[in-house]
Backbone as XML, in Angstrom:
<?xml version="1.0"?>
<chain id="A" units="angstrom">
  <residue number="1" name="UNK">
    <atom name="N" x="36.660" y="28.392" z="74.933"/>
    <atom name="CA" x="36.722" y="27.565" z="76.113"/>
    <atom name="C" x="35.488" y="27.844" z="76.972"/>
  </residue>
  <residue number="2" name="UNK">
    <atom name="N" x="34.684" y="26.737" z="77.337"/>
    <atom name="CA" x="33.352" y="26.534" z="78.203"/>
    <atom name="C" x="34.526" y="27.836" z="79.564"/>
  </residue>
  <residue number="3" name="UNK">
    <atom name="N" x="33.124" y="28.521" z="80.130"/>
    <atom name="CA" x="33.152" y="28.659" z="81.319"/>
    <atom name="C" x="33.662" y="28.013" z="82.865"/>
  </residue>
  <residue number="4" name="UNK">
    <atom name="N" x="33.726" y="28.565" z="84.057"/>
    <atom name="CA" x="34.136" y="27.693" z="84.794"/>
    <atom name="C" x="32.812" y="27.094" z="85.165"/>
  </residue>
  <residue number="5" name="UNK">
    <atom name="N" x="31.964" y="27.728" z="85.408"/>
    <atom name="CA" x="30.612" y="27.309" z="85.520"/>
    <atom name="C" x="30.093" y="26.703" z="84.700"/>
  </residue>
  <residue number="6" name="UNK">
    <atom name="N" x="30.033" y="26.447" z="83.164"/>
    <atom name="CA" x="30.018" y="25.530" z="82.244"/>
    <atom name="C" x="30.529" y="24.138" z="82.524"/>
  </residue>
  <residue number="7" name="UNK">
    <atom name="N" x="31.550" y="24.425" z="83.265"/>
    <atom name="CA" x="32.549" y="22.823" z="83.276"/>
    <atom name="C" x="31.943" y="22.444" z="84.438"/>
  </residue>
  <residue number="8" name="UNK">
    <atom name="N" x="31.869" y="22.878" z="85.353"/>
    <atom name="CA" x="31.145" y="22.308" z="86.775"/>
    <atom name="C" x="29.933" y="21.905" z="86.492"/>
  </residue>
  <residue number="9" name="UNK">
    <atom name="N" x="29.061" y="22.654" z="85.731"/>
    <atom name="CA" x="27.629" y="22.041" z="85.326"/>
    <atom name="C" x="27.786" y="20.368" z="84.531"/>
  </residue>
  <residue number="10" name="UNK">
    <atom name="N" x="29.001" y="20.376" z="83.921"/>
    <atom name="CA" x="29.183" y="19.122" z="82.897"/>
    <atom name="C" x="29.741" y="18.095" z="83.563"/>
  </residue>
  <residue number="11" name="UNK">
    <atom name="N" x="30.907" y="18.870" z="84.825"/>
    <atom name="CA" x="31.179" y="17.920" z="85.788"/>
    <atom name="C" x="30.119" y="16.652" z="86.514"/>
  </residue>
  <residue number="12" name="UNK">
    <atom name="N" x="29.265" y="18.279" z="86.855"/>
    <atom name="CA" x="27.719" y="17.760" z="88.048"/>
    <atom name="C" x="27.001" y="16.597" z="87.122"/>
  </residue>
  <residue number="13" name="UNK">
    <atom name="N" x="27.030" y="17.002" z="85.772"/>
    <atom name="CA" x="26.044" y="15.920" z="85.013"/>
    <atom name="C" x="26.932" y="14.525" z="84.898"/>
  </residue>
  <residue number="14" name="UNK">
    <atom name="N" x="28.387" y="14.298" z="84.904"/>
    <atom name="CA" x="28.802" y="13.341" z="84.687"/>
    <atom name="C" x="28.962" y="12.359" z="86.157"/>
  </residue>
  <residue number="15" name="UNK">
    <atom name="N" x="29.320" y="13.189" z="86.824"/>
    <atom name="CA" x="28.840" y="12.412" z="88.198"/>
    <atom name="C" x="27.968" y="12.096" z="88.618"/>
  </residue>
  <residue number="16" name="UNK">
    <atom name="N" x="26.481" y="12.523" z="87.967"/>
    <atom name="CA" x="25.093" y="12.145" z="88.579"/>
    <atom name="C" x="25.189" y="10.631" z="87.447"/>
  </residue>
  <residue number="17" name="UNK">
    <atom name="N" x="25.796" y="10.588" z="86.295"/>
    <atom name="CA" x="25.949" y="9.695" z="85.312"/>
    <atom name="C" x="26.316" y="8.570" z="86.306"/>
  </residue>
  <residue number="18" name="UNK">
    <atom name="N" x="27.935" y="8.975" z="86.548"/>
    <atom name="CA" x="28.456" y="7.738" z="87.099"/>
    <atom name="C" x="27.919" y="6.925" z="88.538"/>
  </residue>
  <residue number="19" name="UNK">
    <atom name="N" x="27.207" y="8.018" z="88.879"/>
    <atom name="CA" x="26.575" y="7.388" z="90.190"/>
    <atom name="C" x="25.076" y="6.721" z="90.025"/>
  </residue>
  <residue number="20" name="UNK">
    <atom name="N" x="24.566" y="6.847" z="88.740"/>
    <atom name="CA" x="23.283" y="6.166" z="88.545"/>
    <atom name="C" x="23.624" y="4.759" z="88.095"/>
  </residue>
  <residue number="21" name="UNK">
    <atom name="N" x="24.971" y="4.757" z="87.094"/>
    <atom name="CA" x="25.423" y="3.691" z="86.745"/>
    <atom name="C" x="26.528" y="2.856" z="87.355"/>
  </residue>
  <residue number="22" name="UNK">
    <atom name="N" x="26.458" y="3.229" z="88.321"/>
    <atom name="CA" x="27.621" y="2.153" z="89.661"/>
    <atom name="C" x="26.974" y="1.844" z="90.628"/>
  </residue>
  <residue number="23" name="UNK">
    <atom name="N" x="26.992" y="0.392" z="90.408"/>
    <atom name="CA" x="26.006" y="-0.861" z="91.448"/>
    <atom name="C" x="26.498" y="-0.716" z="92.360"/>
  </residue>
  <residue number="24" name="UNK">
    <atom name="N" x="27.723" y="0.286" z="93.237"/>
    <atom name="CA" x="28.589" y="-0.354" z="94.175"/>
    <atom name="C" x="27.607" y="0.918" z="95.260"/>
  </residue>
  <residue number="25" name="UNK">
    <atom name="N" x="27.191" y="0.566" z="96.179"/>
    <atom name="CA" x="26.752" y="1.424" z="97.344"/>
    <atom name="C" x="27.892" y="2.104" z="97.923"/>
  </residue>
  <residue number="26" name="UNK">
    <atom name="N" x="27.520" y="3.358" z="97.915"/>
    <atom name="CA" x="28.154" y="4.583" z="98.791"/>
    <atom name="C" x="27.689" y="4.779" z="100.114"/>
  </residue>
  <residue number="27" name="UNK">
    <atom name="N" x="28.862" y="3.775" z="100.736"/>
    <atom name="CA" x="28.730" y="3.993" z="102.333"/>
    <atom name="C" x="29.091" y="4.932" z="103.002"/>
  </residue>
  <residue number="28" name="UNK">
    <atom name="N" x="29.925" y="5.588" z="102.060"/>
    <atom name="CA" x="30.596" y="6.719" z="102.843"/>
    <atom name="C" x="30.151" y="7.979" z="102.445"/>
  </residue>
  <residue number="29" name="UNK">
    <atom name="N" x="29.004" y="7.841" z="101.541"/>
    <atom name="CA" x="28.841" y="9.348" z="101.100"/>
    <atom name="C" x="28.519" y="10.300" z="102.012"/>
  </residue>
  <residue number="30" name="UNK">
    <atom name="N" x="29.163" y="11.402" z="102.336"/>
    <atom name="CA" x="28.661" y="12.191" z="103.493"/>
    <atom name="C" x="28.912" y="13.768" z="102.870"/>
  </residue>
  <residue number="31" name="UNK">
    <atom name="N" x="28.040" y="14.500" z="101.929"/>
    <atom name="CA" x="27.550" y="15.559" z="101.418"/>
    <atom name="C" x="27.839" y="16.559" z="102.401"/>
  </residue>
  <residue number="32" name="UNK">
    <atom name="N" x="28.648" y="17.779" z="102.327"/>
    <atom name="CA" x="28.258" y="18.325" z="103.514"/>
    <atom name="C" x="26.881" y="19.316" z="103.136"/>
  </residue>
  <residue number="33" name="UNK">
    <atom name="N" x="27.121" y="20.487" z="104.129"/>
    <atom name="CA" x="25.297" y="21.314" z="103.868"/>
    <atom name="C" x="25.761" y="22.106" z="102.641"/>
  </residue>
  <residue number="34" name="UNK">
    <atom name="N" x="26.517" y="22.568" z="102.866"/>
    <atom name="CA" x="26.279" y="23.414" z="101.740"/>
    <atom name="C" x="26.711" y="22.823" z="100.244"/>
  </residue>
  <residue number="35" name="UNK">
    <atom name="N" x="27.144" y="21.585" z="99.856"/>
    <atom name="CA" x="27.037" y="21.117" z="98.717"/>
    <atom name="C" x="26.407" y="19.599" z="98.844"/>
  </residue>
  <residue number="36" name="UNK">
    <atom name="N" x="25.657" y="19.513" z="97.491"/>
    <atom name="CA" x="25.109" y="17.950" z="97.585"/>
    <atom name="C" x="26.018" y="17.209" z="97.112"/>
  </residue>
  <residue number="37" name="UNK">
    <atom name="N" x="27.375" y="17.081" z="96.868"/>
    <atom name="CA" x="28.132" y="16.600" z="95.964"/>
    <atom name="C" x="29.294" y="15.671" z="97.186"/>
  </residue>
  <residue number="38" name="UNK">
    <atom name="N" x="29.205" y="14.779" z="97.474"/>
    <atom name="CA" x="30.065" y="13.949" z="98.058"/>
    <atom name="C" x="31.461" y="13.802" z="97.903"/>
  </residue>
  <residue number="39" name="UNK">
    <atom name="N" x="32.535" y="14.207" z="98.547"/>
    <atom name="CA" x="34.402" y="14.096" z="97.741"/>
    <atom name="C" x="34.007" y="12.404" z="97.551"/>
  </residue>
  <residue number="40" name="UNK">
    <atom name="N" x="33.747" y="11.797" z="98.328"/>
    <atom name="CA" x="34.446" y="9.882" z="97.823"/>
    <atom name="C" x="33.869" y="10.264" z="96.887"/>
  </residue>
  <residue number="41" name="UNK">
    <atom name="N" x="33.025" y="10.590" z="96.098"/>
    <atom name="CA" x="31.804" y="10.187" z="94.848"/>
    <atom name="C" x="33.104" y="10.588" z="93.579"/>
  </residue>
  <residue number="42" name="UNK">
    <atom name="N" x="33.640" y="12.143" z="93.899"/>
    <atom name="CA" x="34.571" y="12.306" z="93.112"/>
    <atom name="C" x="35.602" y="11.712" z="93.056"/>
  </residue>
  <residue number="43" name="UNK">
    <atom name="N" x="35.985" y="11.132" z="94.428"/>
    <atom name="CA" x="37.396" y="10.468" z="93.984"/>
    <atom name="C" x="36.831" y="9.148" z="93.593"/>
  </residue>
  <residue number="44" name="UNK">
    <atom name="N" x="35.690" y="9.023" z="93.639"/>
    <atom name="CA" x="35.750" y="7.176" z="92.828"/>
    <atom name="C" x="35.552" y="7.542" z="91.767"/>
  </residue>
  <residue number="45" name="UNK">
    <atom name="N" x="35.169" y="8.724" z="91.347"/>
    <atom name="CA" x="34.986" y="9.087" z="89.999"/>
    <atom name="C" x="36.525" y="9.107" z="88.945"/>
  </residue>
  <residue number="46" name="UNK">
    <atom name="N" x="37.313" y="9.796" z="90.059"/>
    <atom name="CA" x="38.781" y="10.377" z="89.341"/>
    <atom name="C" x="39.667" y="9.423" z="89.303"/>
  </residue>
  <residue number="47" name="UNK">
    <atom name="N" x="39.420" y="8.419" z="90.602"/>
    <atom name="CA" x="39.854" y="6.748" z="90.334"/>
    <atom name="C" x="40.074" y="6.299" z="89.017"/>
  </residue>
  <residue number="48" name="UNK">
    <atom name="N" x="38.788" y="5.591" z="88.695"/>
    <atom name="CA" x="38.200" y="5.063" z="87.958"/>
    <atom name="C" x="38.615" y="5.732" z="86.590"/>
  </residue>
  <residue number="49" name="UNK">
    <atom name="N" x="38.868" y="7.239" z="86.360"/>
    <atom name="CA" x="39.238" y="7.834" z="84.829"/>
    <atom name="C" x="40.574" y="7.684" z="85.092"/>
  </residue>
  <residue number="50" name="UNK">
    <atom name="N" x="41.516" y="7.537" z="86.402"/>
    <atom name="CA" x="42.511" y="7.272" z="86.530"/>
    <atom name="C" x="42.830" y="5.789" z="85.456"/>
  </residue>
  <residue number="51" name="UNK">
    <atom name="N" x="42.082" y="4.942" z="86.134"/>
    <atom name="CA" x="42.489" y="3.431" z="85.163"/>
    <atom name="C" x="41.988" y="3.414" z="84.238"/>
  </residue>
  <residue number="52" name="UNK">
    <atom name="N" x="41.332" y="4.012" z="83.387"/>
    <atom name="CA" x="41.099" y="4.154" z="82.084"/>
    <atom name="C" x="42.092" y="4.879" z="81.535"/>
  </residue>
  <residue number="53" name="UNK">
    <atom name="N" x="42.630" y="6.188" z="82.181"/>
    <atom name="CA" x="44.050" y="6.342" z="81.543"/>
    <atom name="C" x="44.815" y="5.377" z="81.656"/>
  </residue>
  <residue number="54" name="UNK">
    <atom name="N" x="45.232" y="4.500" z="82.151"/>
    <atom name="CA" x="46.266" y="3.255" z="82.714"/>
    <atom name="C" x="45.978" y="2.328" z="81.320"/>
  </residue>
  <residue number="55" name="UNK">
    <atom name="N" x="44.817" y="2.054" z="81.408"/>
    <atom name="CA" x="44.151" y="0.812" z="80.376"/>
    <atom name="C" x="44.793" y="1.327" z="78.797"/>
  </residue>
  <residue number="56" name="UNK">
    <atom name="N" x="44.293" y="3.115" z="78.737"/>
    <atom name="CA" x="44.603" y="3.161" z="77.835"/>
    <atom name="C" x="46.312" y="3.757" z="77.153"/>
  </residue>
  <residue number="57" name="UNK">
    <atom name="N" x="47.130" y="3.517" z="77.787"/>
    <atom name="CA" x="48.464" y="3.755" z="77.915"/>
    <atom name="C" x="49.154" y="4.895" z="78.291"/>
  </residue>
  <residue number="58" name="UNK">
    <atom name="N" x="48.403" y="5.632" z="79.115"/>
    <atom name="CA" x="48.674" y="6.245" z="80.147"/>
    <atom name="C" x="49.148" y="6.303" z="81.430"/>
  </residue>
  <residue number="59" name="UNK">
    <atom name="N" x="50.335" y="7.133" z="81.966"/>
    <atom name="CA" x="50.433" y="6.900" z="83.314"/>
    <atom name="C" x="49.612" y="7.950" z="83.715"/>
  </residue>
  <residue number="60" name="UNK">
    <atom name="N" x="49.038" y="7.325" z="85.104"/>
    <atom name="CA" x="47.647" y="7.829" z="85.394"/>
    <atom name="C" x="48.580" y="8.794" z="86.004"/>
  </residue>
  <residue number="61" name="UNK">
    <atom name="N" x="49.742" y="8.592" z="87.010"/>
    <atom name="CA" x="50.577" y="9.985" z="87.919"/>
    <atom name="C" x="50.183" y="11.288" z="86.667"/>
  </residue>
  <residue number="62" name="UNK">
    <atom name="N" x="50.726" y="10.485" z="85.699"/>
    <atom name="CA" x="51.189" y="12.002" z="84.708"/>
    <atom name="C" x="49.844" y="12.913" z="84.563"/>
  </residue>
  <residue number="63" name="UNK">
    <atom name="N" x="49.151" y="11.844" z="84.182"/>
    <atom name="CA" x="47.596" y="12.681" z="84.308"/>
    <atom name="C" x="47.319" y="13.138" z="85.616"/>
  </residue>
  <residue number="64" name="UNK">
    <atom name="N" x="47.440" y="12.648" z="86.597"/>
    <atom name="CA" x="46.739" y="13.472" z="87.769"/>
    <atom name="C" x="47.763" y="14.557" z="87.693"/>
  </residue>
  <residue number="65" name="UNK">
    <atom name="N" x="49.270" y="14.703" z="87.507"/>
    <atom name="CA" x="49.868" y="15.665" z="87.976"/>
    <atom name="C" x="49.786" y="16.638" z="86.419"/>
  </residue>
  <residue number="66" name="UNK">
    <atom name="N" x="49.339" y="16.853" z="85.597"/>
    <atom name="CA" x="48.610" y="17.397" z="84.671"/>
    <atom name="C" x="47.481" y="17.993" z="84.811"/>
  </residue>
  <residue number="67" name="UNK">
    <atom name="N" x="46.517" y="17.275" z="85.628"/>
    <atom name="CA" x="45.157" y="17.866" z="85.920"/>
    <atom name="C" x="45.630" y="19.065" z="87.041"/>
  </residue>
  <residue number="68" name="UNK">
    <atom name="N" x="46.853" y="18.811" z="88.003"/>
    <atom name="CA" x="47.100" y="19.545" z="89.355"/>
    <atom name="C" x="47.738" y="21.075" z="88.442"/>
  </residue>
  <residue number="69" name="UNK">
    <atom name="N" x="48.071" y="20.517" z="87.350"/>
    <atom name="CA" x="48.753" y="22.477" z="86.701"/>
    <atom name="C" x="47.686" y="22.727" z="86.425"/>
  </residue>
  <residue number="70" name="UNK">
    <atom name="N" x="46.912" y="21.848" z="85.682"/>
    <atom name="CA" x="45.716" y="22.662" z="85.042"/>
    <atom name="C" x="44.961" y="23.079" z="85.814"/>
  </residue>
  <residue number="71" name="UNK">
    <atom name="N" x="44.557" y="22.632" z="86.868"/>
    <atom name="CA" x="43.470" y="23.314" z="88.085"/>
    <atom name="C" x="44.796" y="24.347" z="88.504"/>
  </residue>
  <residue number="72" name="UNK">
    <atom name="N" x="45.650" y="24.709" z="88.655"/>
    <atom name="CA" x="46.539" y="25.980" z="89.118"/>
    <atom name="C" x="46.326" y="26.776" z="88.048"/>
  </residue>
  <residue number="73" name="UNK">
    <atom name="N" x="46.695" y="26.955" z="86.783"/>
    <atom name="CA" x="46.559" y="27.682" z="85.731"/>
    <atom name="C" x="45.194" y="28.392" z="85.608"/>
  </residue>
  <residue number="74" name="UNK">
    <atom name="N" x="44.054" y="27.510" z="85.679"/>
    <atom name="CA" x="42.763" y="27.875" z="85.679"/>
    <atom name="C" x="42.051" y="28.603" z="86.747"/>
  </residue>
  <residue number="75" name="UNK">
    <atom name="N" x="42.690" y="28.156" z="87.864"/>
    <atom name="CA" x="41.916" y="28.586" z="89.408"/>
    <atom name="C" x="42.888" y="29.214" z="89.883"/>
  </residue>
  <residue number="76" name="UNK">
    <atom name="N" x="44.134" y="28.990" z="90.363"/>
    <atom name="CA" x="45.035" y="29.655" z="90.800"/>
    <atom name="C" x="45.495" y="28.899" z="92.501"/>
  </residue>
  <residue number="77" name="UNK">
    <atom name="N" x="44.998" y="27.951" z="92.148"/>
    <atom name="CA" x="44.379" y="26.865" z="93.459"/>
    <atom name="C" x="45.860" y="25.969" z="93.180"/>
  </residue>
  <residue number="78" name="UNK">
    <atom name="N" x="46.689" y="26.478" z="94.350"/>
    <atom name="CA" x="48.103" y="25.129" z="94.395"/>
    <atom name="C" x="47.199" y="23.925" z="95.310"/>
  </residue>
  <residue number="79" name="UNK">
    <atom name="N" x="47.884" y="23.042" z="95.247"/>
    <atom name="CA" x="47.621" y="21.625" z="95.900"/>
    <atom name="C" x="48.742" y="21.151" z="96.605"/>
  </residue>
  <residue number="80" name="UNK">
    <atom name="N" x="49.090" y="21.841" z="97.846"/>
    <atom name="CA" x="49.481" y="21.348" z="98.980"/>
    <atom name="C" x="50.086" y="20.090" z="99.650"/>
  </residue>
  <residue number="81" name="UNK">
    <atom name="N" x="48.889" y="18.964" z="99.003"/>
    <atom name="CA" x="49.096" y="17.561" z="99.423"/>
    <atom name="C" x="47.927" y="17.822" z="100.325"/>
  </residue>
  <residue number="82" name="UNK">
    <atom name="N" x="47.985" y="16.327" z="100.715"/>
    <atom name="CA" x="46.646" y="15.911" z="101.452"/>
    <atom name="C" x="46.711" y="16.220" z="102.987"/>
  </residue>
  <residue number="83" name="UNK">
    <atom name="N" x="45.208" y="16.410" z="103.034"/>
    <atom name="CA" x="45.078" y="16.828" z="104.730"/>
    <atom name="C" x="45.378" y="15.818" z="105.519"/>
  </residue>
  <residue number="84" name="UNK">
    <atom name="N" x="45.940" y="14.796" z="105.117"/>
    <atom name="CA" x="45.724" y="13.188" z="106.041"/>
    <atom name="C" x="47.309" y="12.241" z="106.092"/>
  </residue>
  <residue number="85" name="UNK">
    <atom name="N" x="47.404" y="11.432" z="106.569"/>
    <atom name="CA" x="48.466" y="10.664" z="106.082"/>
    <atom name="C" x="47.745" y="9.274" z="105.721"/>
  </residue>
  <residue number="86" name="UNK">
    <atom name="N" x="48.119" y="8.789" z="104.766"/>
    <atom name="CA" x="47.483" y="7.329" z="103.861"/>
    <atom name="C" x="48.042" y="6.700" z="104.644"/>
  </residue>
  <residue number="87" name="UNK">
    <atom name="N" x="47.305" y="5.721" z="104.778"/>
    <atom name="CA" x="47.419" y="4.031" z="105.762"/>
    <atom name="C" x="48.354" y="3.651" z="104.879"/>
  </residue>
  <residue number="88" name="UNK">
    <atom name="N" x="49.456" y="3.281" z="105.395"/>
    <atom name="CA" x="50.739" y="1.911" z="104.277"/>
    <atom name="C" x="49.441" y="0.879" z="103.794"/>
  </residue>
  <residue number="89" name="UNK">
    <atom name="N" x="49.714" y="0.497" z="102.697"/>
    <atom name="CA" x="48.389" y="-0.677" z="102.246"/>
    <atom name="C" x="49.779" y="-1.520" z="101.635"/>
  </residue>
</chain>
């Protein structure tokens, strides 16, 4: 198994991917100082592999709540829930 630093390096390269190849302008990108790496950039990133699980007969929940053990197992990092409350859409 790659490193954790291995996977973040492969992460960093796939997001510089998806952001060279998405016409859609990032209005909101706001990097803080100490990383160049934008959260919207990732969540349009994790979106987007979200509906490709969907497309490809996946429920995307199951996958995100799959990815949430696996980042606990690996990091030791629980997930709380969000710092915010979502607008009703």
């Amino acid at each position: 198994m790659p490193t954790v630093s291995a996977r973040v390096g492969l992460a960093r390269k796939t997001l510089g991917f998806y952001l060279q190849e998405d016409d859609c302008q990032h209005r909101w990108r706001h990097p803080t100082e100490s990383n160049d790496v934008a959260e919207c950039d990732i969540v349009d990133l994790m979106t987007d592999m979200l509906l490709l699980a969907r497309a490809g007969g996946c429920d995307p929940c199951t996958v995100l709540w799959k990815t949430q053990v696996h980042l606990n197992a690996e990091t030791g990092t629980r997930c709380p829930g969000p710092k915010f409350s979502p607008r009703a859409q």
